[in-house]
N, C-alpha and C positions, 0 to 999 in steps of 0.2 A: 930696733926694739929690744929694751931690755925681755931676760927671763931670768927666774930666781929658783932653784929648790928649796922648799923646810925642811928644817930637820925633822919634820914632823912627817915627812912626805914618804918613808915607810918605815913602818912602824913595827912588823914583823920580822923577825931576823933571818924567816924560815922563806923569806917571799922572794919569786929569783928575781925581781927587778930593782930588791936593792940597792945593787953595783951600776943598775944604768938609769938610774930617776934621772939624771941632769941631763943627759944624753937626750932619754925621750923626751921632755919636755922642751928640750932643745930644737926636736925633729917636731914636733907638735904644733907650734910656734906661728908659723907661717898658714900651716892648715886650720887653726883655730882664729887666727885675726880676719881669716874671710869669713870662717862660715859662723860662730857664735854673733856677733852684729846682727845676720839675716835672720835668726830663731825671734820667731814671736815671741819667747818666753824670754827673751836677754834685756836686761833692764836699763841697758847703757845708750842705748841707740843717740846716735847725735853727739857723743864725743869721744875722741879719737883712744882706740885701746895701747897705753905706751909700755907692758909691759906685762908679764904674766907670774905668778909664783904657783908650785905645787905646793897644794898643801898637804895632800894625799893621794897612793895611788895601791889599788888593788890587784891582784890577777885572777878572777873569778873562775877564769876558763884557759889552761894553758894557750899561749898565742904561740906558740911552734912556727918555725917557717916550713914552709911548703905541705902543710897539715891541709886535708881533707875538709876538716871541722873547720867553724869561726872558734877565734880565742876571745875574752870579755874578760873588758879593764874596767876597773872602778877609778874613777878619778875626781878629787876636789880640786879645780882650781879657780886660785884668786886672780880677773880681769883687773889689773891696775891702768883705771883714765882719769884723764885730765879732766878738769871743771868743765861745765856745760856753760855753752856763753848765758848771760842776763835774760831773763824773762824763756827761753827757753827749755825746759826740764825736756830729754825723751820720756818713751811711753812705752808700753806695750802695748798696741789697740786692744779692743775687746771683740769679743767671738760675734755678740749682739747687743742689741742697745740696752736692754736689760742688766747691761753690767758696764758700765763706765769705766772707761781703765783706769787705774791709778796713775798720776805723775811721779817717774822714782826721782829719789833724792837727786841733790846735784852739789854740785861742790866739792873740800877734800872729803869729807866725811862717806860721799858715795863712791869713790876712789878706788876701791878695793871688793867691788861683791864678790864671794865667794858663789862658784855653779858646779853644780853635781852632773858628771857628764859618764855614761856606760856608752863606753867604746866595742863595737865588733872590730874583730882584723880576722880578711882572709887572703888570698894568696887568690882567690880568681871569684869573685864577687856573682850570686845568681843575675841575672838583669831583671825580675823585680823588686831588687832592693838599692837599683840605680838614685831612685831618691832619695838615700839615706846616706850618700856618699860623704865623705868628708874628704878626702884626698888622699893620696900616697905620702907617705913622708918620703925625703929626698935622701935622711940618713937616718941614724939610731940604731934602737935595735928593732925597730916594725918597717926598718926600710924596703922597700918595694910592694909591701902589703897594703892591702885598700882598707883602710882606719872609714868607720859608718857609723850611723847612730845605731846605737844598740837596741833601740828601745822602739825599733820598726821592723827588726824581727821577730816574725814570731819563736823560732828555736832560742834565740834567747832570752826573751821573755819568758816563755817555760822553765828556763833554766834560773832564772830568779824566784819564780814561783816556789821552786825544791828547796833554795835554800832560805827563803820562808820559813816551810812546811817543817824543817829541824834548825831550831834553835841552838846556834853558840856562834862561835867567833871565827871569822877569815880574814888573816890581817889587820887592817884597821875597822875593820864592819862588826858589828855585834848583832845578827838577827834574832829577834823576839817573837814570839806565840805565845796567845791567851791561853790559858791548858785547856780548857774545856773546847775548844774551838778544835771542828773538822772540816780539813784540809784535804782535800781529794787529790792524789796525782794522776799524772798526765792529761790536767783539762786543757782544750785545747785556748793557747792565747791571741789576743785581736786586738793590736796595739788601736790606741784611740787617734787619728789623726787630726781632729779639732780641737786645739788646746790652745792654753794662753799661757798663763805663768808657772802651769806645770806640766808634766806628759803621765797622760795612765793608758796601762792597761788591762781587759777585761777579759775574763779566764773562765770560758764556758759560760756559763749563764749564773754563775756562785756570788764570783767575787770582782771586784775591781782596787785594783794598786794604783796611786796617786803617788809619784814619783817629785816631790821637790826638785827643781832646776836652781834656785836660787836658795843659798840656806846660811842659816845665821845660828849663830851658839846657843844652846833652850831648846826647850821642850815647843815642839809648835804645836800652836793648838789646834789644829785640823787632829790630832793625837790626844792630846791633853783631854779638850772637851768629852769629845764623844767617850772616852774612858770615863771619865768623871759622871757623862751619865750613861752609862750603863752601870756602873754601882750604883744609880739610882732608881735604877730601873724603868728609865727612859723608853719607852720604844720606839721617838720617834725621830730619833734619830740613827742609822746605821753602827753595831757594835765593834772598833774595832777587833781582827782576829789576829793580826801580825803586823810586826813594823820591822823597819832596821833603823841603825842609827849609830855613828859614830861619837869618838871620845870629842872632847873640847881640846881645840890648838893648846887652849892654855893649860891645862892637861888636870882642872879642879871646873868647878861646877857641873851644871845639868848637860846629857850628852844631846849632841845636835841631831834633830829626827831631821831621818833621809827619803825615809819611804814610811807606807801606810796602804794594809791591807783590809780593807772592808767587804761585807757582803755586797754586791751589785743586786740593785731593786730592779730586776728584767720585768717589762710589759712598763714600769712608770712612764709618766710623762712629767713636764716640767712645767713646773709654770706660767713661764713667760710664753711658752707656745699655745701653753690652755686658755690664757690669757685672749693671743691673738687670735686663736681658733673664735673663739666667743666673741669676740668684737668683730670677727669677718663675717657672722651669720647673724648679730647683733641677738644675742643670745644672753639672754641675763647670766650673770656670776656671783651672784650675794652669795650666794649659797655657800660654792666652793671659797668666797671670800673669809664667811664668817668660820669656816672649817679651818682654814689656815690660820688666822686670829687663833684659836685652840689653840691650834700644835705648837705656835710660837709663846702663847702663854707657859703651854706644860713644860715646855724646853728650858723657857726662862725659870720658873720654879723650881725645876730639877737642879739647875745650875747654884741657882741663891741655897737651897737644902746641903749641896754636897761640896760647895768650895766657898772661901771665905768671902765676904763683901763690909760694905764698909759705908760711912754716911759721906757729901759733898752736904759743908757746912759753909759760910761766910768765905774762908781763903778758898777752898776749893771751888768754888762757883765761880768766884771773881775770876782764877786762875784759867777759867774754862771759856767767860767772856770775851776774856782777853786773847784768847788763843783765835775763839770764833771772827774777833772784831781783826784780830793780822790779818787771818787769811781774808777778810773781805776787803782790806784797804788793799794789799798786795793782788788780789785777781783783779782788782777795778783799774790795776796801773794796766791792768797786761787787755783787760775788756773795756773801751770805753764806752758799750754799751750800759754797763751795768753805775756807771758811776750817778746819774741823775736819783737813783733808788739805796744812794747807800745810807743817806740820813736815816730813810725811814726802815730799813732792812736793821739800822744798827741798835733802834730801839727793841728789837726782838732779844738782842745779846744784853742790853741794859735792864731789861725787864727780870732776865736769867740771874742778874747777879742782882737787883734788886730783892728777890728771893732771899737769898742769904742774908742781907740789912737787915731783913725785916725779922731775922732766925729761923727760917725755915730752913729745911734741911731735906736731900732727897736720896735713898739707899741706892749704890752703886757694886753693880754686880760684874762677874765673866757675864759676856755676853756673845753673839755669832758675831758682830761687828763689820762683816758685809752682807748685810742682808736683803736680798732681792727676790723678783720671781724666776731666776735661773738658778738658785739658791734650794728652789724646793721640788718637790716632787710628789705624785699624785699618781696611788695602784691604778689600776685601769679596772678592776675587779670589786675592789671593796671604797673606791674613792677616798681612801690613808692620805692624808699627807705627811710627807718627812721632809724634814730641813737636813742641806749639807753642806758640805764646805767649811768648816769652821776656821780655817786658816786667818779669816781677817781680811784688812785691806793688806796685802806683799809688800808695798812699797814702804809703810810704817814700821819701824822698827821692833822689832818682838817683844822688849817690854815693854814699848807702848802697849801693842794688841793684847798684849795678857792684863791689861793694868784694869779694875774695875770699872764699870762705866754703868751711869742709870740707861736702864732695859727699853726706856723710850727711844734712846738713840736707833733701836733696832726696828722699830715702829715705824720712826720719822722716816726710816729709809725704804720700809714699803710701802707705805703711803705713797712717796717720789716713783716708785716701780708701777703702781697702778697708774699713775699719770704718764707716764713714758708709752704701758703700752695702750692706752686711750689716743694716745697722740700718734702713735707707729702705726697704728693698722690701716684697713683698706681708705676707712674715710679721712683720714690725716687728721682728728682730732677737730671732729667736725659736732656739733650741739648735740648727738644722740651717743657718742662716743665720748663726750665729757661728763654727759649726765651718767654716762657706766661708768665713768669713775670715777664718781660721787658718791655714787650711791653702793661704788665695789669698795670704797674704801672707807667709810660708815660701817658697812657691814665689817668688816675684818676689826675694825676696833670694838665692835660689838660681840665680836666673841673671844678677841681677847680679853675683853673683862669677864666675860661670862666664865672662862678657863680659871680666872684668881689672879688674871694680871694687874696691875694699876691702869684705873680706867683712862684711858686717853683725856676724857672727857674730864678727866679731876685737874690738871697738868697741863694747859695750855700754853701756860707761859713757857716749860720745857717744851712742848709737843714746836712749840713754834721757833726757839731756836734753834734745837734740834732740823727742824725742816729747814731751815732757811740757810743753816751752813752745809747742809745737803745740796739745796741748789745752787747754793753758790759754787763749789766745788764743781757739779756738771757746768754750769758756766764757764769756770777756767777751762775745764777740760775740752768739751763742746766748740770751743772759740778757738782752739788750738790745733784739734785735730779732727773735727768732724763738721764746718763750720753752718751747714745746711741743717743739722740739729740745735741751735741755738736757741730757737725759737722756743723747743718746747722748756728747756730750764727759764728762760726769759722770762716766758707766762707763768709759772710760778712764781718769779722773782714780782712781777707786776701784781699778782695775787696778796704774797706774803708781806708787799710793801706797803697796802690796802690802797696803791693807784690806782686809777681809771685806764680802763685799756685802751690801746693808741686805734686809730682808725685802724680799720680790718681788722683787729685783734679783738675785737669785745665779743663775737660770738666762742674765740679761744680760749676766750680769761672765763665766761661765766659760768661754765660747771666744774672746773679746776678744783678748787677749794674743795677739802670735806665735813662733811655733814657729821657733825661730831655729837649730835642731840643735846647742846645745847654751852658747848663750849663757842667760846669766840673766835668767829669767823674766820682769825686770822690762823688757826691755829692747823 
């Protein structure tokens, strides 16, 4: 297995591992081809890693031999793999069914992800932090020290914290703080152990750090956004108080955000669980439905007020069609479930670009772009909702994610969230469980128009392509790696298709659809 150094790979002239980058990465090598694959968060899974490049490497924490203390390495590096075979992409699963994993790329183009990894090294490791092992190197210059995820101690996790808390530069890292923002030290930290494509941790009861694993040149908009609204005066979304983030390889554009320090909303709860709560005691949710409709209206308004957007006229709709209409020919090679329904699934994508023929035009904004019921959040005190995560889908590329998109797309994918978890809970999406989410997802489009959004109800023809390359999406994904989930994107594919449902499925298929007060059925 090849390995490479950049010359990019340190960047400080003052930093002592200057003189041995090739060395360490060299020693690295062996311990990162076993354990990077097994991280939930590595996007490669399913083809073989032939080779690794540094692209950067930090000393946070002198790593001394036979020191007392851990030392803490910052390091960017590039996993170079082979193509994934045909019909194949890896995954990262998802934490719950409330969030669908992305498929990452495959081919040359996903070749090279670059992963942000914080290394501990100690010379006699505690034994509970045996789960964060990564192994001994065999040489270098960490030889015979135990290399650990860093980001499963708590001492150093604290120790990122501080250098938050003052703003300027270590080596290749630039840390940032909002000025107005109070930063307390020595709260104590509690790494998060349930994570997927990124790791955080949460610092007393204040704040919570969202640590990027996978990262790409730009501005990510898990940063971007919530800055953008908080000049706007947003509240409902968390402001950030601190980020870091390093220069670009290519040493011109916007720099690559690494980390992001937000307030942590202590007592919330999350949606998708308030969700299931209420569906296991069969507890109506309009209420909390139509409250969340709000907050994603005011989110989306604050967004269109404070960053540019743009219209999708004639080529941009066609262009939007056509993207919807691949991905449904391409999942129907890999699903043959899905193929009997693609005639009629494809009139939803033809209707979209008939729009534009006809000159209509529809305003294309930022938007959160994965937006679901694990996505938000709810005080337990005053019933607030806040949306988070702004990052997007991980596996699409960052100008895609940043690229303007109509605000329905953000809609059509709650919508899909309340039918998931109507279908998840105790009764498996049984007539009393589909009518709640009929009638939960009516409500949510009912107050986001009440909020100043574009009424669902105006929009059918989007509202329904938009949903329909939603499910088709859970379909690839569901068919791949979850295959006992199939059923529930199915019954919306059997919905959105306007077929009849198959025997045993018609008491599944008939409260599915929502109740959009007086849009069509399909939508």
């Amino acid at each position: 297995m090849s390995e490479t150094a950049s010359t990019r790979a340190i960047r400080s002239p003052h930093d002592r591992l200057s003189t041995t980058a090739p060395a360490l990465l060299s020693s690295l090598v062996p311990l990162l081809s076993e354990w990077l694959p097994r991280q939930r968060w590595f996007a490669g899974k399913g083809r073989p890693i032939t080779g690794f490049q540094l692209v950067s490497a930090t000393e946070l924490l002198p790593c001394a031999a036979g020191g007392a203390t851990p030392g803490l390495l910052h390091l960017l590096v590039r996993a170079q793999q082979s193509a994934a075979p045909p019909g194949a992409p890896p995954t990262v699963p998802p934490e719950n069914p409330a969030e669908p994993a992305t498929a990452s790329p495959t081919g040359p183009a996903a070749s090279g992800d670059c992963y942000q990894l914080l290394l501990g090294v100690h010379s006699a490791l505690p034994p509970q932090l045996a789960p964060a092992v990564i192994g001994r190197p065999a040489g270098g210059p960490l030889h015979g020290r135990t290399v650990y995820d860093a980001l499963l101690d708590n001492r150093l996790c604290a120790l990122l914290l501080e250098r938050l808390r003052v703003p300027g530069r270590l080596g290749g890292l630039r840390f940032c703080r909002v000025a107005d923002s109070t930063i307390s030290s020595g709260m104590p930290a509690r790494p998060v152990t349930v994570e997927q494509t990124n790791s955080s941790v949460v610092y007393g009861d204040s704040y919570i750090l969202k640590v990027f694993r996978r990262t790409a040149p730009g501005l990510n908009p898990d940063l971007e956004l919530p800055l953008a609204l908080a000049r706007a005066k947003c509240g409902r979304v968390p402001a950030p108080a601190a980020w870091f983030e390093t220069d670009p390889e290519a040493g011109d554009g916007e720099p690559v955000t690494l980390g992001v320090l937000q307030p942590y909303l202590s007592g919330s709860a999350d949606g998708w669980q308030l969700a299931l709560n209420a569906l296991a005691v069969q507890a109506d949710f309009t209420s909390s439905a139509r409250a969340l409709g709000h907050a994603t209206a005011e989110v989306h308004t604050a967004l269109a007020e404070t960053l540019p957007t743009t219209e999708l006229r004639r080529p941009q709709l066609d262009a939007v069609a056509a993207q919807m209409n691949e991905r449904l020919v391409a999942t129907a090679r890999v699903v043959p479930a899905l193929r009997p329904y693609c005639a009629r699934l494809r009139t939803a994508f033809d209707d979209l670009a008939a729009l534009g023929h006809d000159g209509r035009a529809w305003s294309a904004q930022r938007i959160h772009g994965d937006l679901h019921l694990g996505q938000t959040l709810r005080t337990a005190d005053e019933g607030r909702w806040s949306l988070i995560d702004f990052e997007g889908e991980p596996s699409r590329p960052l100008a895609e994610r940043r690229r303007p998109q109509p605000a329905v797309r953000d809609v059509a994918a709650m919508l899909r969230s309340f039918d998931y978890a109507a279908r998840s809970g105790p009764s498996g999406g049984d007539p009393w469980s589909l009518e709640w989410a009929r009638r939960t997802r009516a409500a949510y489009c009912l107050g986001y128009a009440e909020a100043g959004g574009l009424d669902p109800r105006s929009a059918p023809e989007l509202m329904r392509a938009y949903e329909t390359d939603k499910a088709v999406y859970e379909v690839l994904y569901e068919a791949r790696h979850r295959p006992n989930w199939l059923p529930v994107p199915m019954a919306a594919v059997r919905r959105l298709a306007g077929a009849p449902a198959s025997r045993g499925a018609a008491d599944a298929d008939s409260g599915a659809g929502p109740d959009l007060g007086g849009a069509d059925g399909r939508a």
